[in-house]
C-alpha positions as CSV (number, residue, x, y, z in Angstrom):
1,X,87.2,195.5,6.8
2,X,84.1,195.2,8.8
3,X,83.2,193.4,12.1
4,X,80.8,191.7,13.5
5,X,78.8,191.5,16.3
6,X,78.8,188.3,17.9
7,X,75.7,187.1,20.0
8,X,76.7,186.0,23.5
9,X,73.8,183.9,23.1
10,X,76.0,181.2,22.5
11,X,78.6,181.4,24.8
12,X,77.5,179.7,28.1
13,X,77.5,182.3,31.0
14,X,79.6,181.9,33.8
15,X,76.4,182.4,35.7
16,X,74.5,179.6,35.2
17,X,75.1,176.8,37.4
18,X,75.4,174.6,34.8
19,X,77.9,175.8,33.1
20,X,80.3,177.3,35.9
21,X,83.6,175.3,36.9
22,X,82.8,173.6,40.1
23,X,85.1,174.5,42.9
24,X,87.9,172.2,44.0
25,X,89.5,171.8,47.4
26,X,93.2,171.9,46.7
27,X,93.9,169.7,50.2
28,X,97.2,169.9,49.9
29,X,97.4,173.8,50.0
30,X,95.6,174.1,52.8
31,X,97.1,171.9,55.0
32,X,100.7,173.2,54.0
33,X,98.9,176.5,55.7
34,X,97.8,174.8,58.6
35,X,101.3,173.7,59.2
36,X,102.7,176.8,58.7
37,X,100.3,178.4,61.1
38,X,101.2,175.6,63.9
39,X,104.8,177.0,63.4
40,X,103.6,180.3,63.6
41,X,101.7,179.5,66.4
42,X,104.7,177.7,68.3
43,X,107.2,180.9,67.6
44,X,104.8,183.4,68.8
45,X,104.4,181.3,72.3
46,X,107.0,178.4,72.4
47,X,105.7,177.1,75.6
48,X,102.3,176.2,74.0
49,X,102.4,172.7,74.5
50,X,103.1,172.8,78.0
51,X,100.1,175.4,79.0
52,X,97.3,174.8,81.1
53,X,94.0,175.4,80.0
54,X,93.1,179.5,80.7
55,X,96.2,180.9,79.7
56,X,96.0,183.5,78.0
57,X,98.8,185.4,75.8
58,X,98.6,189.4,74.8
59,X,100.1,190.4,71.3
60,X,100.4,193.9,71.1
61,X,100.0,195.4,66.9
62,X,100.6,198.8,67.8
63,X,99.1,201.7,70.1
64,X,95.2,200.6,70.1
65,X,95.3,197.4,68.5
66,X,96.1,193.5,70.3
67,X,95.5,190.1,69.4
68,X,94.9,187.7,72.5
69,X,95.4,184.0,71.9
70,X,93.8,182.1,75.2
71,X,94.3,178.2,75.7
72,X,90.5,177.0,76.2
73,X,91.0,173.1,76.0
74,X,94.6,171.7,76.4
75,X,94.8,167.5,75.9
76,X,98.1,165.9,75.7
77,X,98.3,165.4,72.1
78,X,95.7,168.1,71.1
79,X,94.8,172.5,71.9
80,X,92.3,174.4,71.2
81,X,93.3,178.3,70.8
82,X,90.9,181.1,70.9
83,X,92.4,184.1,68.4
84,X,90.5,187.0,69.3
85,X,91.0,190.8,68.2
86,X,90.5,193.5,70.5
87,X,91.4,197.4,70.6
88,X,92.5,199.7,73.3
89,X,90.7,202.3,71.6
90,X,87.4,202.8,69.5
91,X,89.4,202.4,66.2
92,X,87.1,199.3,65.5
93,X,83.4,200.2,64.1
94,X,81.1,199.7,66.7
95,X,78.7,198.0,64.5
96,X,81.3,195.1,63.5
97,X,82.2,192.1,66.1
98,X,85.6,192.1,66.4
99,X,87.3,188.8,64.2
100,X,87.2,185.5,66.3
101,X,88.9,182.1,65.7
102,X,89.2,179.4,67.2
103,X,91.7,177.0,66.1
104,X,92.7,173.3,67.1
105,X,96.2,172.2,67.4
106,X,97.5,169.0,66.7
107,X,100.3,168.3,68.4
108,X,101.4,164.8,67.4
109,X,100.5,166.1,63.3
110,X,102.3,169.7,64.1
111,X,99.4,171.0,62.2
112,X,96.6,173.7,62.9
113,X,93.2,173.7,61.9
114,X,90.8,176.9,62.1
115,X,87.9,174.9,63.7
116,X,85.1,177.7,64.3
117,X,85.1,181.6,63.0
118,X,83.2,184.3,65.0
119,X,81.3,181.0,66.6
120,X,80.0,179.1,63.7
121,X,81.3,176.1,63.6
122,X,81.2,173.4,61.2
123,X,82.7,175.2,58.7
124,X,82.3,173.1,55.2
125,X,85.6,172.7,53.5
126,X,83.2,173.7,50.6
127,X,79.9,175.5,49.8
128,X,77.2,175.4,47.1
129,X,77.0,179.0,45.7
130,X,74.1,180.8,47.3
131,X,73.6,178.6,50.7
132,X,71.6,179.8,53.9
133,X,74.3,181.0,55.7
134,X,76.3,183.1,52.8
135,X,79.3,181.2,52.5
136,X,81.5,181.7,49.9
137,X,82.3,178.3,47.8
138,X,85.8,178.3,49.6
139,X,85.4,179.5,52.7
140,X,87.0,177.8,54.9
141,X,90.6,177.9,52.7
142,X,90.0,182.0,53.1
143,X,89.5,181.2,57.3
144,X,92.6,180.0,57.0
145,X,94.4,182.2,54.8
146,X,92.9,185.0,57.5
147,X,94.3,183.6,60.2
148,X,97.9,183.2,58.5
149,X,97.9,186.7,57.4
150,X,96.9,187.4,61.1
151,X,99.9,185.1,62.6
152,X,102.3,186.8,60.1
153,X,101.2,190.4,61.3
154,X,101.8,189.1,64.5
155,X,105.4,187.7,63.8
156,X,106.4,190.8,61.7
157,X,105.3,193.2,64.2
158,X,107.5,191.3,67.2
159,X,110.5,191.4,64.9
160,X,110.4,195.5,65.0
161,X,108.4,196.0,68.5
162,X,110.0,195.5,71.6
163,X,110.7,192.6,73.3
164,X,107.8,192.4,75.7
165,X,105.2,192.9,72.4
166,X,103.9,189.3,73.5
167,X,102.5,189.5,77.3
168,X,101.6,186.5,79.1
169,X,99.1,187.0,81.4
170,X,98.4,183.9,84.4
């Protein structure tokens, strides 16, 4: 039995434009991870909701490594959150920025939105494929997925560390 070679001339090419699927924002998936990351929020600092603007909260991941959540705008029904790395030690490359996000919480919705990553703002819930400011097609779905996986380090880390892992600092 012989085979043959077929031509992928005729196959269309996942490269082309054309003939690529077009990206889809699954809505419902991302706000089920916005509301999981409110309640994530709200267990890692219960008294949230009740904070005045400035306060800022230390989460400690490890020897070298903390994440520090500070309350830049609080509103009655809405908070915005600033979710910034930083290390006690040069374990970060000097030549990265450490990750930044700032996240609005909606009180009254009990949902959280990533509204601005490492200060761009205006983050489209979806991109063309290339665009001036190299986004990927979804990237404001992987913002969030970053920030979960952040909030869950967070949460897994206090369940072993000791009880003063999260500082609050007045």
């Amino acid at each position: 039995m012989r085979f043959q070679v077929v031509s992928n001339s005729f196959y269309p090419s996942l490269a082309d434009p054309e003939f690529r699927p077009r990206y889809r924002v699954d809505l419902a998936a991302y706000m089920r991870t916005c509301d999981r990351n409110f309640r994530r929020l709200l267990t890692l600092m219960p008294d949230l909701e009740s904070s005045k603007e400035g306060r800022v909260w230390k989460h400690r991941l490890g020897d070298d490594l903390n994440v520090m959540f500070t309350l830049t705008e609080s509103f009655p029904y809405t908070a915005t959150l600033q979710v910034a790395l930083a290390n006690g030690r040069s374990a970060w490359p000097a030549r990265l920025s450490m990750p930044v996000i700032d996240v609005r919480l909606y009180f009254d919705a009990r949902t959280a939105e990533p509204v601005s990553y490492q200060g761009r703002r205006r983050i489209p819930a979806r991109s063309a494929v290339p665009n001036a400011d190299m986004y990927h097609q979804d990237e404001k779905r992987q913002i969030n997925e970053f920030l979960a996986q952040w909030l869950q380090l967070c949460l897994a880390s206090d369940a072993d560390a000791r009880p003063s892992s999260l500082l609050s600092i007045d």
